[in-house]
Every structure is written in structure tokens, then in C-alpha cells.
C-alpha positions as CSV (number, residue, x, y, z in Angstrom):
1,X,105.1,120.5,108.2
2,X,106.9,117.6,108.8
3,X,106.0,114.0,108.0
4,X,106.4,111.1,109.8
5,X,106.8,107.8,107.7
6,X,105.4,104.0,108.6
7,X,105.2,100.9,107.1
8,X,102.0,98.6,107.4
9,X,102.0,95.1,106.2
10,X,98.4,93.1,104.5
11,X,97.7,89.9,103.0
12,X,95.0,89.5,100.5
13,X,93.8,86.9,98.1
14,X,94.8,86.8,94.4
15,X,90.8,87.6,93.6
16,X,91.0,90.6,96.2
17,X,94.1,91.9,95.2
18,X,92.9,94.9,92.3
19,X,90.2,96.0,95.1
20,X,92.8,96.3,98.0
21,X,95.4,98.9,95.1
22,X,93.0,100.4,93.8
23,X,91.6,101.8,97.3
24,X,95.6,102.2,98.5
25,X,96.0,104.5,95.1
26,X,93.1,106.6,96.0
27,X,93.9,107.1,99.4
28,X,96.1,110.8,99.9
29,X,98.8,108.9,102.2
30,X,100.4,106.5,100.4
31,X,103.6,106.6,98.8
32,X,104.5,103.7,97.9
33,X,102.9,100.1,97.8
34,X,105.0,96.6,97.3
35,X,103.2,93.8,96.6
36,X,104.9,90.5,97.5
37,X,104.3,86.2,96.9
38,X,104.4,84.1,99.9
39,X,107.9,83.2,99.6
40,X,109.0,87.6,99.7
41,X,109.7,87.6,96.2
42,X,108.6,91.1,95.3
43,X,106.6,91.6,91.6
44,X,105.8,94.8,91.6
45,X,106.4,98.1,93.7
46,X,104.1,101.2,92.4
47,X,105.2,105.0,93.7
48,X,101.5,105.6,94.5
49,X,101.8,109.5,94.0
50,X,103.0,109.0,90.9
51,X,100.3,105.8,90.0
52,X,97.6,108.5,91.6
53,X,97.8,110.1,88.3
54,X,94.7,109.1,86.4
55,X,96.8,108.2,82.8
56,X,99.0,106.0,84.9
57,X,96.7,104.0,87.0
58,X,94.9,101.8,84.3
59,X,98.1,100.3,83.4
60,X,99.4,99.8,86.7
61,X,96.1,98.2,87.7
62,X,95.7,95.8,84.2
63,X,99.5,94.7,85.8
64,X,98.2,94.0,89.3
65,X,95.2,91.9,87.7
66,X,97.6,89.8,85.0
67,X,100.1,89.0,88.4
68,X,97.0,88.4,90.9
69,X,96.2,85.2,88.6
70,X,99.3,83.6,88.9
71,X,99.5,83.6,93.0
72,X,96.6,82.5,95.5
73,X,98.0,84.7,98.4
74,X,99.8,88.0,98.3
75,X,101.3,90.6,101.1
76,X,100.7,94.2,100.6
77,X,103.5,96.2,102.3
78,X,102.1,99.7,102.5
79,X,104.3,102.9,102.7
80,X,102.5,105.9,104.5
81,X,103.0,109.1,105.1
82,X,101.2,111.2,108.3
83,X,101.8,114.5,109.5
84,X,103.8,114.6,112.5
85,X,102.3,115.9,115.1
86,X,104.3,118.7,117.5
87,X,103.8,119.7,120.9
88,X,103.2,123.1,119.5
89,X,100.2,122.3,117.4
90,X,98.7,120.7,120.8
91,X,99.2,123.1,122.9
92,X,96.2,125.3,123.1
93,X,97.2,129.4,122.2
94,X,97.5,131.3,125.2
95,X,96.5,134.9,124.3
């Protein structure tokens, strides 16, 4: 099955910011997440399907918490993943 990749930009508050990753890292199509300042600077990016893993995701969330402190407003650019769909798999089967 093939995948077809998109990105999908979201800006949150500092105080909203755990809430909004920890909902992208248990979601099953995300693959990555980059959270930006206002300016673009980037602080963190987070390979969600490795972050999914349950060892991993504390620290990466105690992270998101110490960094949501020191901005007011942050962009969320998610990286998704969704099946692409064929003209074979719509097409009804004929027999």
C-alpha cells in the first residue's frame, strides 16, 4: 500500500501546547511533529513513531512543557501520513 505524505500547519498557546503533542503522539498518522516560535526558529522536532513508544514519550513531553513556558505562541507543523488511495481500490469488483 502506498502512502501519500502532507504537511498541516497549527498554532497553539504556550499553556495548550503538551495537550495539542500529546494527542498528535497518539494519533496512528503522524510521523513527525516540528514545533516552532513565532519568529520560525524551530526548538524541537519529535519522530512521532519513534516518541509513540511509551519509554520515550514522558521525556519528550517533560521537554515540550519546560519550552512551552518560555514562548506565549507556538506553530505546530504536522507531518502525516495517509494511505493513498487507487482507482483500483474504488472500483467496485466485477465478478
Amino acid at each position: 500500500m502506498a502512502f501519500q505524505d502532507f504537511v498541516e500547519e497549527v498554532q497553539v498557546l504556550g499553556r495548550d501546547l503538551v495537550d495539542k503533542v500529546r494527542g498528535l503522539i497518539h494519533e496512528g498518522n503522524v510521523r513527525r511533529v516540528i514545533i516552532k516560535d513565532e519568529q520560525g526558529h524551530t526548538f524541537v522536532e519529535i519522530p512521532v513513531t519513534i516518541a509513540a513508544v511509551g519509554a520515550i514519550a514522558a521525556p519528550v513531553l517533560a521537554a515540550v512543557g519546560a519550552i512551552s513556558a518560555l514562548v506565549a505562541k507556538f506553530t505546530i507543523v504536522i507531518e502525516r501520513s495517509e494511505p493513498k488511495s487507487t482507482d483500483s481500490e474504488k472500483k467496485p469488483d466485477s465478478n
